[in-house]
C-alpha positions as CSV (number, residue, x, y, z in Angstrom):
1,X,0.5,3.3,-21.0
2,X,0.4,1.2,-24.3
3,X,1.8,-2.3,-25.2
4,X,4.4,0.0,-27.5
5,X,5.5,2.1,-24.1
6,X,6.1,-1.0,-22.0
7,X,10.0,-2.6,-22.2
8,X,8.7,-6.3,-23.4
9,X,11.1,-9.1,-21.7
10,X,9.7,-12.3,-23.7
11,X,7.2,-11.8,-25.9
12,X,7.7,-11.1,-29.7
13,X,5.4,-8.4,-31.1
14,X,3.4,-11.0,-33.1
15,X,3.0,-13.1,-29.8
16,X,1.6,-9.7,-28.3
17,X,-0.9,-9.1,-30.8
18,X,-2.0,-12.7,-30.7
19,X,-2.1,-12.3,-26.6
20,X,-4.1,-8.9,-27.1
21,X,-6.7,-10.4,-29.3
22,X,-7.1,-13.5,-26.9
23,X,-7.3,-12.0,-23.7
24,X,-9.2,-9.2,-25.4
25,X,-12.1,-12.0,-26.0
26,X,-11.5,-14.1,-22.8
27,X,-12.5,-10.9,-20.4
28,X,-13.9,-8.3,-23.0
29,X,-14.2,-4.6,-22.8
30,X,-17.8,-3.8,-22.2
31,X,-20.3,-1.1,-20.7
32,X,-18.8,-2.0,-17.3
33,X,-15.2,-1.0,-18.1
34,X,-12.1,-1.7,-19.5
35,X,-11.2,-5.3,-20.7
36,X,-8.3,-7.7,-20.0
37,X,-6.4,-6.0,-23.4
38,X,-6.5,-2.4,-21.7
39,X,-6.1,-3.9,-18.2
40,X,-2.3,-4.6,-19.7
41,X,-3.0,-8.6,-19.4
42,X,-0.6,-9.4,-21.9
43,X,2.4,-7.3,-20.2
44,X,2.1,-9.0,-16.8
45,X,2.2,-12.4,-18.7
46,X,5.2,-11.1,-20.5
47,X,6.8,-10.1,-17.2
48,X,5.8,-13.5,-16.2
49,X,7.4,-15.1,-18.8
50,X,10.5,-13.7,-18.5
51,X,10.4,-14.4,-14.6
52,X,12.1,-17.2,-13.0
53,X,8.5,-18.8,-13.0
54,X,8.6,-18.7,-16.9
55,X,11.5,-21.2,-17.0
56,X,10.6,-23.2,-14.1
57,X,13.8,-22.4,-12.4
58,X,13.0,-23.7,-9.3
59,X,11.0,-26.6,-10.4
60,X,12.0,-30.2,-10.7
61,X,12.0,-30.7,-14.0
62,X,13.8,-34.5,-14.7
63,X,10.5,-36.7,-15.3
64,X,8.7,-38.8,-16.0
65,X,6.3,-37.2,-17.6
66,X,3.1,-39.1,-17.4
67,X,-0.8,-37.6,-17.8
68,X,-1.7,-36.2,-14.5
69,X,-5.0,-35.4,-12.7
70,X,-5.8,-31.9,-12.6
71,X,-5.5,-32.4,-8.6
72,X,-1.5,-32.9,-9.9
73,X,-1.2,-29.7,-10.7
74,X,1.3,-28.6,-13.9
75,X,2.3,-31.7,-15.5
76,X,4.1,-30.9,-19.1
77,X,8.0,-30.8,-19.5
78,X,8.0,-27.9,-21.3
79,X,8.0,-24.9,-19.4
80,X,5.6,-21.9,-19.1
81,X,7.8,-20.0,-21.7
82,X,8.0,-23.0,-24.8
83,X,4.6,-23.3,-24.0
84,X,3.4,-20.0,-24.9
85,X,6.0,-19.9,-27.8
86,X,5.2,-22.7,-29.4
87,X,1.2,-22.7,-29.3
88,X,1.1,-19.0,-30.4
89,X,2.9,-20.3,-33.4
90,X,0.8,-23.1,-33.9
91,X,-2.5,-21.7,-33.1
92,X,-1.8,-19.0,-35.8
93,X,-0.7,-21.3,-38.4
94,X,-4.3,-23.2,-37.7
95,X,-6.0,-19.7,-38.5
96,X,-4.1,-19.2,-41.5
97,X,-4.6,-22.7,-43.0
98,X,-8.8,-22.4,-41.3
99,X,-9.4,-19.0,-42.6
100,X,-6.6,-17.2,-44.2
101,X,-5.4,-14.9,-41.8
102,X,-3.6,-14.9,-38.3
103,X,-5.9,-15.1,-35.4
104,X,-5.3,-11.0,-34.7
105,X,-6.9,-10.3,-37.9
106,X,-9.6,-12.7,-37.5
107,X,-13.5,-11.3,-37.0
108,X,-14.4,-11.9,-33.1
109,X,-16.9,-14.8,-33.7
110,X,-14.1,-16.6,-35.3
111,X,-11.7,-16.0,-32.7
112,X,-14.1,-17.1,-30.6
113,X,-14.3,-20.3,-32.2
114,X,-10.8,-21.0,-32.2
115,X,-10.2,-20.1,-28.6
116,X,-13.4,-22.7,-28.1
117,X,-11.2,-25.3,-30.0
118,X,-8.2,-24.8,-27.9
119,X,-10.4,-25.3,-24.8
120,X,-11.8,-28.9,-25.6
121,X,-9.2,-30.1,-27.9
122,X,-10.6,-29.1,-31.3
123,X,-7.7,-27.5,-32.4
124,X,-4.8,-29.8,-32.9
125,X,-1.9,-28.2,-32.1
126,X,1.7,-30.2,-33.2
127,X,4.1,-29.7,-29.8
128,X,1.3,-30.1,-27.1
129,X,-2.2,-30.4,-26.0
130,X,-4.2,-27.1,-27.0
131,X,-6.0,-27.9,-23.7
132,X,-2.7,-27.3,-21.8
133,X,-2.5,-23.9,-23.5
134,X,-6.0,-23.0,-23.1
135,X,-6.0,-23.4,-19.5
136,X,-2.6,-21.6,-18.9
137,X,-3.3,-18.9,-20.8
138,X,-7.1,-18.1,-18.9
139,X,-5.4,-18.5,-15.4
140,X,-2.7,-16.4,-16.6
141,X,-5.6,-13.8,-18.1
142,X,-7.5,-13.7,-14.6
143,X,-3.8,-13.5,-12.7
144,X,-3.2,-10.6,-14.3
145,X,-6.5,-8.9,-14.8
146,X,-7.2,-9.4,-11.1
147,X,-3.4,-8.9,-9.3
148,X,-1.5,-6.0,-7.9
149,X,-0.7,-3.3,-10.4
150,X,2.9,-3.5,-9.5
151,X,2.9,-7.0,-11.4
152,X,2.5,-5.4,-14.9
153,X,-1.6,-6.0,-15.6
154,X,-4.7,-4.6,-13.7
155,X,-3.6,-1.3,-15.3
156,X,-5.6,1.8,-13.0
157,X,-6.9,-1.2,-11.1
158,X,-9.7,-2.3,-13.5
159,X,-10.4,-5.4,-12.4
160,X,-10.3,-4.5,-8.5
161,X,-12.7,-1.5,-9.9
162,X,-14.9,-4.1,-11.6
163,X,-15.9,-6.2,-8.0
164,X,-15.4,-3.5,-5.9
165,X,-12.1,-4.5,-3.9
166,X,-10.6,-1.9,-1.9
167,X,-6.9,-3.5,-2.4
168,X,-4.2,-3.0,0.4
169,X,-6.5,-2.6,3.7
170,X,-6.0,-0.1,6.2
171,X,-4.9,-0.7,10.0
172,X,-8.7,-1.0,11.0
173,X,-12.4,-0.2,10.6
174,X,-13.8,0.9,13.8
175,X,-15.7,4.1,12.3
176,X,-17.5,1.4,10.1
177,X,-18.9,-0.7,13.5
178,X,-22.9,0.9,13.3
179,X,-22.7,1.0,9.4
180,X,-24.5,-2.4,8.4
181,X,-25.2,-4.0,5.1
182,X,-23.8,-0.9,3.3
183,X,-21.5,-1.8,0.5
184,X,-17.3,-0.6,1.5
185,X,-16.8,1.7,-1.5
186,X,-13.2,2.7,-1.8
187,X,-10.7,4.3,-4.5
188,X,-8.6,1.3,-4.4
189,X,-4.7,0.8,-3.4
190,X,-2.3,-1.0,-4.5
191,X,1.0,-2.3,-3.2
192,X,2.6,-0.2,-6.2
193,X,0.6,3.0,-5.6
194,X,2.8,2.8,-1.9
195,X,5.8,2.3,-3.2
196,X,5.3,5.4,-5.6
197,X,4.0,7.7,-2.7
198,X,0.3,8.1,-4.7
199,X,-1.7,7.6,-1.0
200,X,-1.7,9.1,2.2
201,X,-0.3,6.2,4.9
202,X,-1.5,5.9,8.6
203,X,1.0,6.0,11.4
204,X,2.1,2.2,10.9
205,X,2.5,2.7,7.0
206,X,-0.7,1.5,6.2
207,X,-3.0,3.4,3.6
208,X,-6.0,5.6,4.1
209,X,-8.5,4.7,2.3
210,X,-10.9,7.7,0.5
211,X,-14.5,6.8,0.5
212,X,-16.5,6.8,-2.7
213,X,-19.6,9.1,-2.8
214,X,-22.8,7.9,-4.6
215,X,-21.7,4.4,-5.7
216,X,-24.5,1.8,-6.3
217,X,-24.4,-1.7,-5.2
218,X,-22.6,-2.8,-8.8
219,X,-19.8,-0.3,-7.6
220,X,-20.3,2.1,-10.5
């Protein structure tokens, strides 16, 4: 399913191209499979986004608003959403005035460069730290290249194909006891494929898992 099929709750369509190019860089496409951009990265941080989580709804959110150690956890008072909104804007507007041209239209090599610059501080941005943005925006990238389908990325499980993990796990292994030091190779399930009735469930509603034949160590 494409960006264009998807309801969007958040993110304007320039903010999805700019996320599509990013997270298309951060965790590319390459002979091992699909990339964060076809993994549907950028839809699960849209669902996200427009989550309670996105406003910080439950968080405490009064100050004061001093630097923190990373061992502090999220210190900013803007919230995930402002965050995204604003250094999207920004971070295009330093590729227009840099190169000419928003930061989707921008050869890889460059946007690599830019995304480098919003990682150590290069990049100025106006509203907040380009660090702060950076290091959202990757942890949001893995989240949703590596998190249950039902949460809007990992799109036909790509990144649980990538490393081999089998997903929801079944109600036991006791025909695997004499196998040893052979790799478990399954067609992976998600939470979402049991909600939609796409596996075959045990007697205590847990899946059955179908066994992959001639898989190599690297799982493809």
């Amino acid at each position: 399913m494409t960006n264009e099929a998807r309801a969007f709750g958040y993110l304007t369509q320039p903010e999805i191209r700019f996320l599509d190019a990013a997270v298309a860089r951060l965790i590319p496409a390459d002979e091992l499979g699909p990339g964060a951009k076809e993994a549907g990265v950028t839809y699960f941080i849209d669902q996200q986004l427009a989550s309670v989580w996105g406003s910080h709804g439950r968080n405490y959110r009064m100050g004061p608003w001093p630097a923190g150690t990373p061992q502090q956890g999220f210190q900013s008072r803007l919230t995930p959403r402002e965050i995204y909104r604003a250094a999207i804007r920004e971070a295009n507007l330093h590729c227009l005035r840099q190169y000419g041209k928003a930061f989707e239209f921008l050869a890889p090599e460059l946007q690599d460069e830019v995304l480098a610059g919003l990682e150590n501080g290069g990049v100025e941005l106006a509203s907040l730290s380009s660090k702060l943005f950076f290091g959202l925006l990757l942890r949001n990238t893995m989240e949703g290249y590596f998190a249950d389908p039902i949460y809007g990325g990992n799109r036909d499980k790509a990144g649980w194909r990538l490393i081999g993990f089998p997903g929801v796990p079944v109600a036991n292994y006791n025909d695997l006891i004499d196998e040893h030091n052979v790799p478990y190779r399954v067609e992976p399930v998600s939470i979402l494929d049991i909600e939609q009735g796409r596996v075959a469930l045990d007697s205590q509603g847990l899946p059955r898992h179908v066994r992959l034949k001639g898989v190599g160590e690297n799982g493809r």
